[in-house]
N, C-alpha and C positions, 0 to 999 in steps of 0.2 A: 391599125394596131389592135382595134378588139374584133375585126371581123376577119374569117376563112373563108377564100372564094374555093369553092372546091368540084370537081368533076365527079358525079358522081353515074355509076352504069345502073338501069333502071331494066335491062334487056333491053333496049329500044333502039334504034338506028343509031343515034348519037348519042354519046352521054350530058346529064342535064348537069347547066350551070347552078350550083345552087351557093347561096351568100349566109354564111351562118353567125353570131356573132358569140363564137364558142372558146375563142383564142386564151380570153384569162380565166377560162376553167378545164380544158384538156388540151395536153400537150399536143403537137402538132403529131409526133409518133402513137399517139393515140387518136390519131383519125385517119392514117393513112392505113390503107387497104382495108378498113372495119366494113362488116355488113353493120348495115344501119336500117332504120323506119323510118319513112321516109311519108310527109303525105303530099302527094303528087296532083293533086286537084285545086291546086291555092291559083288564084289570080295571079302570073307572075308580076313581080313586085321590084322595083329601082332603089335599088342600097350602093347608094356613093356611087352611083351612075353605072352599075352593075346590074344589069336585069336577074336575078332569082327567080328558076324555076322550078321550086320546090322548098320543103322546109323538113330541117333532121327533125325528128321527136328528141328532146333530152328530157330528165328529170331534174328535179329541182329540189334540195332540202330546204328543210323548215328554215326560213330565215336568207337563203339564200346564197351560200354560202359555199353550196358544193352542186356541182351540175354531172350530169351521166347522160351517155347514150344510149336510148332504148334501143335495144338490140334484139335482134330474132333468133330464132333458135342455128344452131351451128349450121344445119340442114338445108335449113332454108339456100333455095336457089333463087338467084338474084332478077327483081323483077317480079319475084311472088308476092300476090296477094297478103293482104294480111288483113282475119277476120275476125269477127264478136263475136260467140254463139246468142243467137236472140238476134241479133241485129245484121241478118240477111239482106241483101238488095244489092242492085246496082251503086256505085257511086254516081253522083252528080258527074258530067264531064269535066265542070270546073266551076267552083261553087261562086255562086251569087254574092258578091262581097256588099252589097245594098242590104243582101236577107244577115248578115252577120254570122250566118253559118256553125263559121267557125269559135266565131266569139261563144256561142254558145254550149258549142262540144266541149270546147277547154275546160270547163270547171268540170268536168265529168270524168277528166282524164287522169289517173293519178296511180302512181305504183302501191303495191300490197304489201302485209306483215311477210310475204314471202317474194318478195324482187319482182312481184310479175307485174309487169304494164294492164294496164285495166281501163276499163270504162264503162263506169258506172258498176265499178266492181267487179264487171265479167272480165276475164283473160282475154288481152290482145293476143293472138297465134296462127300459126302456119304450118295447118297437117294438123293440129291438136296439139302442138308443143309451144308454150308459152314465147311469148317477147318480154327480156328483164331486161334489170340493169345490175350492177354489181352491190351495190351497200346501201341504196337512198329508200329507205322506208317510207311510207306516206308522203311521199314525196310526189308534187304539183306535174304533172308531163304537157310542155306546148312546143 
């Protein structure tokens, strides 16, 4: 009842399973055909005997209350990268869930006074053109 098992296209031979648990905050017509952000380097993970591999980014308002899809720019072709300025590199192939990686990026992530997905303040983007969401201010991104 609260989780979307969903196929999602990554450009990759197959499309990934990924397990989200987005269902009592967007409508299901609000997830089908979206380009979304996607972070594709997570240790795939067993939700309800569902292997997940991969996690959408949403945003989160203060409080909780209302959730969004970070989204990339219209442009974006699917399977594209998405970069920080400043924060150049390889990705991990698939992060060390021992080193907490991830636990630690999370608080870094969060939307701006102007919709863009950030971290650590800088613009998430693809080409130079931001990833937002619709209305969630300061709003927490995992």
């Amino acid at each position: 009842d609260s989780l979307y098992v969903e196929k999602i296209d990554l450009g990759e031979a197959e499309p990934r399973t990924v397990v989200s648990g987005l269902v009592k905050f967007i409508p299901l017509e609000g997830m089908l055909n979206k380009k979304v952000a996607v972070v594709c380097n997570l240790k795939p993970a067993n939700m309800r005997g569902i292997k997940s591999h991969a996690m959408v980014l949403a945003a989160t308002s203060e409080g909780g209350s209302k959730v969004e899809l970070v989204e990339p720019p219209a442009d974006a072709e699917v399977g594209q990268r998405i970069s920080c300025d400043g924060f150049e590199g390889e990705p991990d192939e698939v992060l060390n869930p021992k080193k907490k990686v991830w636990e630690q990026v999370c608080p870094d992530l969060a939307t701006d006074g102007d919709l863009k997905a950030c971290f650590r303040g800088v613009p998430l983007s693809v080409n130079g053109a931001p990833c937002t969401v619709t209305s969630i201010v300061k709003g927490s991104i995992k």
